[in-house]
N, C-alpha and C positions, 0 to 999 in steps of 0.2 A: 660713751667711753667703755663700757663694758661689754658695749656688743663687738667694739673694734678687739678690747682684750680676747673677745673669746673666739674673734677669725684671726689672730694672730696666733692663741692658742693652739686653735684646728690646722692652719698653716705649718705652725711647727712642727705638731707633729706628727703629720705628711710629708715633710722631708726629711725628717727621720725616720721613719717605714722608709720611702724612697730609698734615702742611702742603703740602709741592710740591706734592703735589696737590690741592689746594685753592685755591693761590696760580695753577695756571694750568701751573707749571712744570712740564717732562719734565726725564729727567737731562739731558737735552743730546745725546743722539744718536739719531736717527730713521732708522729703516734696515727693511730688506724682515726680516721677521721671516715663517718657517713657522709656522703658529697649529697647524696640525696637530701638526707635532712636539711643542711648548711643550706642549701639553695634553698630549700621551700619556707624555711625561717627567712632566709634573705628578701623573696620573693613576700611573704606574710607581711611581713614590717615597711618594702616598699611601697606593697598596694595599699597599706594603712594610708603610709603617706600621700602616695598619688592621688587617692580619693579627696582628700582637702584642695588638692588643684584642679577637679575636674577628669581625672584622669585613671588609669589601671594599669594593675600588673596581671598578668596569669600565667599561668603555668604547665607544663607538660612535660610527665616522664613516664618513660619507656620502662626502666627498671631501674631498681634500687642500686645505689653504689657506693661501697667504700673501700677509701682508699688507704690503704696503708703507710707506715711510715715517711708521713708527710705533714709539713708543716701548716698544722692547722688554720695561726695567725695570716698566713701569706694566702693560704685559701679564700679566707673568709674576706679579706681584702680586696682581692682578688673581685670576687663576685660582687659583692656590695658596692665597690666602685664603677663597675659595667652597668650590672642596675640600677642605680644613682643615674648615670649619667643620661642612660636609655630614658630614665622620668623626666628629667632636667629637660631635653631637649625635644622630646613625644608635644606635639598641636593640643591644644586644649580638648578633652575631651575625647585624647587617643588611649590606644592601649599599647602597652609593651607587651610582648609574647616572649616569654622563656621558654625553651626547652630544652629536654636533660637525656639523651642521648645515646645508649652504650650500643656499639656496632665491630662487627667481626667475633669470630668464635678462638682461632689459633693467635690472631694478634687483635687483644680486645683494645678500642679505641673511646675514650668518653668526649663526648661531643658535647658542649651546652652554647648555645646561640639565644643570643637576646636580640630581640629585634624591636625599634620604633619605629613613628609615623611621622617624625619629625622633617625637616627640611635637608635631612642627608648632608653629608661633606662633599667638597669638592673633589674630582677626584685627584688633582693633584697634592691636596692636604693629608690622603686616607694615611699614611706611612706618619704623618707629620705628628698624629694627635696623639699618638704614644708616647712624642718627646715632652719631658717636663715642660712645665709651663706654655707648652701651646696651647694659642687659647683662637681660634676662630673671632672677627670679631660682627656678631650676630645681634640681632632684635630680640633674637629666642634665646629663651632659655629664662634663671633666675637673675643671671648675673654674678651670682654667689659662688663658683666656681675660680679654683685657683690657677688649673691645668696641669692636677698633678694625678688626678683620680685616673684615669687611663694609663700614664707613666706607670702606678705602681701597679696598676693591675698587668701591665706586662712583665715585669719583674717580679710579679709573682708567680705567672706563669710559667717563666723561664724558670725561676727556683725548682717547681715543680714538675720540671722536664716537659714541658710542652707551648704549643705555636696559639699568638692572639694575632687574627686577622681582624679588618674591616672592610665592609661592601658598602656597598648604596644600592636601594629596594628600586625597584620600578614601580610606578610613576613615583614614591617618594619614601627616604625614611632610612636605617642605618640599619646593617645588622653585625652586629660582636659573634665574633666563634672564637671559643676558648676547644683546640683540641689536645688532649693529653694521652697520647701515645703509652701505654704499658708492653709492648713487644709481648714474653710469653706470659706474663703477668703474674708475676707473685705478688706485686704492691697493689692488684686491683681483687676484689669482690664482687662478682655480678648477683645482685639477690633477685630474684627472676620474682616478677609481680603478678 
């Protein structure tokens, strides 16, 4: 009973986040957030966890980045759910690869792609796993999944002015790109490493 209270808990509220972010709304404070750190903490705490399954996270960034005037809550969302998902669904004993991105001088672009080794989507579902509750239905994974983790990570994107794609790797495996477009860039930071 308890363990159901507490995915019913987690359920709720993920569609709560969900709505905000759908409805347009951030929590309410917009503030210079390191994207850089946020990932590598997200990334830190994943590969804690992956390691109890067999599994890894790692990491790669080009340079440091923050961004301004943005919703930190929808970021951190954001990425945690890409990562989550990219564990969830990596073969036992795979690795997820992060990496963190900044490209273009006049129109700086931050790029972070996660990629797993997992058994990829279909390619006619890739559009599909963004919408709430789609859920593939697979051998893999934990099962524990609502299908909302990808929903709000696109809504969080979009808050945040920019495009979440998916691919499928050759011979196997997924790869997430979150790109967040700043044109002449006042809301971005490049700290050059």
């Amino acid at each position: 009973m308890e363990r159901d209270l507490a995915r019913v808990d987690t359920l709720m509220a993920q569609i709560l986040i969900l709505a905000r972010l759908e409805s347009g709304l951030s929590s309410g404070r917009r503030e210079s957030v390191n994207f850089s750190q946020l990932v590598e903490e997200i990334v830190a705490d994943g590969n804690f966890e992956a390691q109890a399954l067999g599994k890894s996270v790692s990491l790669e960034v080009t340079n440091g980045v923050i961004l301004e005037n943005t919703d930190p809550h929808a970021l951190h969302s954001e990425c945690e759910n890409i990562v989550r998902n990219a564990i969830r669904f990596s073969s036992p004993g795979g690795k997820v690869e992060v990496n963190l991105i900044v490209s273009g001088d006049s129109e700086p672009r931050v790029l972070l792609s996660v990629r797993d080794r997992g058994p990829g989507v279909p390619e006619e579902h890739l559009k599909d796993i963004f919408q709430p509750f789609f859920r593939l239905n697979r051998s893999q994974g934990t099962g524990e999944g609502n299908g909302l983790g990808l929903a709000i990570a696109l809504e969080a994107v979009r808050l945040n002015g920019g495009v979440i794609t998916a691919s499928n790797l050759s011979p196997s495996g997924l790869i997430i790109e979150v790109n967040l477009p700043f044109g002449a860039a006042p809301n971005l930071k490049v700290i050059r490493r």
